[in-house]
C-alpha positions as CSV (number, residue, x, y, z in Angstrom):
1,X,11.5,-13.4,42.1
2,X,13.2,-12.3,38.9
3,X,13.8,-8.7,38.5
4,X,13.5,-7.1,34.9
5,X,16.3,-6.5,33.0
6,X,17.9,-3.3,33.0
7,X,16.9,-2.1,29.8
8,X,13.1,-2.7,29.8
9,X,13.0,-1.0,33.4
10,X,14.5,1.8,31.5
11,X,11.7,1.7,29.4
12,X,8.8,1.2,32.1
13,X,9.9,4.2,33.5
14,X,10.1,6.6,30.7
15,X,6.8,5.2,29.5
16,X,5.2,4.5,32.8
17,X,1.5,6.8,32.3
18,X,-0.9,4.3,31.1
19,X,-1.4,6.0,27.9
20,X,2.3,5.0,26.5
21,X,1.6,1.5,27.0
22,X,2.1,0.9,23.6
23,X,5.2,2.9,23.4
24,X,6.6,1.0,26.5
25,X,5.9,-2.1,24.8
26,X,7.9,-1.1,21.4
27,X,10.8,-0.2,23.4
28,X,11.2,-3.0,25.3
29,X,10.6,-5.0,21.8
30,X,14.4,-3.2,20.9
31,X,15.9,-4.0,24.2
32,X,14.7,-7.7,23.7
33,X,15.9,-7.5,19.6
34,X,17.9,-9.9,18.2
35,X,20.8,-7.3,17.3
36,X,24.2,-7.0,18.6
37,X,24.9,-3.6,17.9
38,X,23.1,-0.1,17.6
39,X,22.6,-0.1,13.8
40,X,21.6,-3.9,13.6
41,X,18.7,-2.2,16.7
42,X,18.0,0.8,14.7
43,X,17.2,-1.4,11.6
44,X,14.9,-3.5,13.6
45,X,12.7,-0.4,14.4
46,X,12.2,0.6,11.4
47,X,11.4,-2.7,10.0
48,X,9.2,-2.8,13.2
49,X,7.2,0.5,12.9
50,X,7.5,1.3,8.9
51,X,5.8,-1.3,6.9
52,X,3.1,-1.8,4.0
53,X,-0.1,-3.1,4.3
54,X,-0.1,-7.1,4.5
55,X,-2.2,-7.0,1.2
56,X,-1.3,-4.4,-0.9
57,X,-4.2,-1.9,-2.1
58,X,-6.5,-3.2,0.8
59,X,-6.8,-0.2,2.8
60,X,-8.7,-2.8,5.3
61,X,-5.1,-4.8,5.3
62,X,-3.5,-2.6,7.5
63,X,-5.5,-4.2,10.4
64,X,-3.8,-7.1,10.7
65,X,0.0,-6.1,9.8
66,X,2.0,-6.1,13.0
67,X,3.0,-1.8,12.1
68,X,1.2,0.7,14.0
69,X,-1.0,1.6,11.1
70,X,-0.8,5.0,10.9
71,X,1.9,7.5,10.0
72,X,2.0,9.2,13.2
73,X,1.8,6.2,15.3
74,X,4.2,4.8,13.1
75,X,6.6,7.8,14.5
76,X,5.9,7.2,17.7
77,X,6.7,3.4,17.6
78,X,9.9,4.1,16.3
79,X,10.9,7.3,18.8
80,X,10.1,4.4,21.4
81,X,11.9,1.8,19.7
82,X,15.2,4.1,19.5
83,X,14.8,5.2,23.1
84,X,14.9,0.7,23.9
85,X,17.9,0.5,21.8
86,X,19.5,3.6,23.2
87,X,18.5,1.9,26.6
88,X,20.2,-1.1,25.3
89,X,23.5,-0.4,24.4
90,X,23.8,2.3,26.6
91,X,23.6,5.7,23.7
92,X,23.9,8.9,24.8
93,X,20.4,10.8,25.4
94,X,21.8,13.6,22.1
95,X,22.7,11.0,20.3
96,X,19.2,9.0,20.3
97,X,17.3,12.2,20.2
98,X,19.6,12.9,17.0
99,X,18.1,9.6,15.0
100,X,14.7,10.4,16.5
101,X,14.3,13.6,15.1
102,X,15.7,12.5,11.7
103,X,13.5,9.8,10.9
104,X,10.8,11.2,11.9
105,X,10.9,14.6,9.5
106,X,9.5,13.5,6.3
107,X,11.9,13.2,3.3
108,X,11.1,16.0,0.8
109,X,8.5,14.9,-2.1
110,X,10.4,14.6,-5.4
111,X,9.9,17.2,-7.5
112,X,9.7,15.9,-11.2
113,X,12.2,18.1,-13.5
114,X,10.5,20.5,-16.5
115,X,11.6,19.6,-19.5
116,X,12.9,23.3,-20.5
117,X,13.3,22.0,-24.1
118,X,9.8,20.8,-25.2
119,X,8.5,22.6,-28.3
120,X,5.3,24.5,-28.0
């Protein structure tokens, strides 16, 4: 009988409740990615769990892109993906909680500049 590979063990057991299935199933997607080294992983997941609708301005699109739809699911596909490749090439725990927590704060909205030399 052949045994699961190290890595997606890894993962069944940090995502083992029945609710993370889906979780479980994007981190073993990074332990099975095509990359040979941490960033090449780390790319993958956010090419994996960030993406645009298939057809863009069809809000009814997002159903059948391969992202987890929503913003915060699109989160928690990537804090699973980064745990697999952490898992994978064998990352310290700080140092994948470190790329965790920064992609998932939200990058401050652009603030457009007043134009401080307009005439009334």
């Amino acid at each position: 009988m052949l045994q699961a590979p190290p890595c997606n063990k890894k993962c069944t057991n940090k995502f083992s409740s029945l609710i993370q299935i889906p979780w479980r199933v994007f981190c073993k997607k990074a332990c099975d990615a095509d990359g040979d080294t941490w960033e090449e992983c780390l790319e993958q997941c956010d090419e994996m769990c960030y993406k645009g609708p298939v057809l863009k301005d069809q809000q009814w699109s997002v159903y059948i892109d391969r992202a987890p739809g929503s913003a915060s699911y699109s989160e928690d596909c990537h804090r699973a993906c980064v745990a697999g490749c952490g898992f994978k090439f064998d990352i310290s725990s700080a140092e994948v909680d470190k790329i965790q927590s920064s992609r998932s704060s939200k990058p401050p909205a652009e603030e457009e500049p007043a134009d401080k030399n307009k005439s009334t």
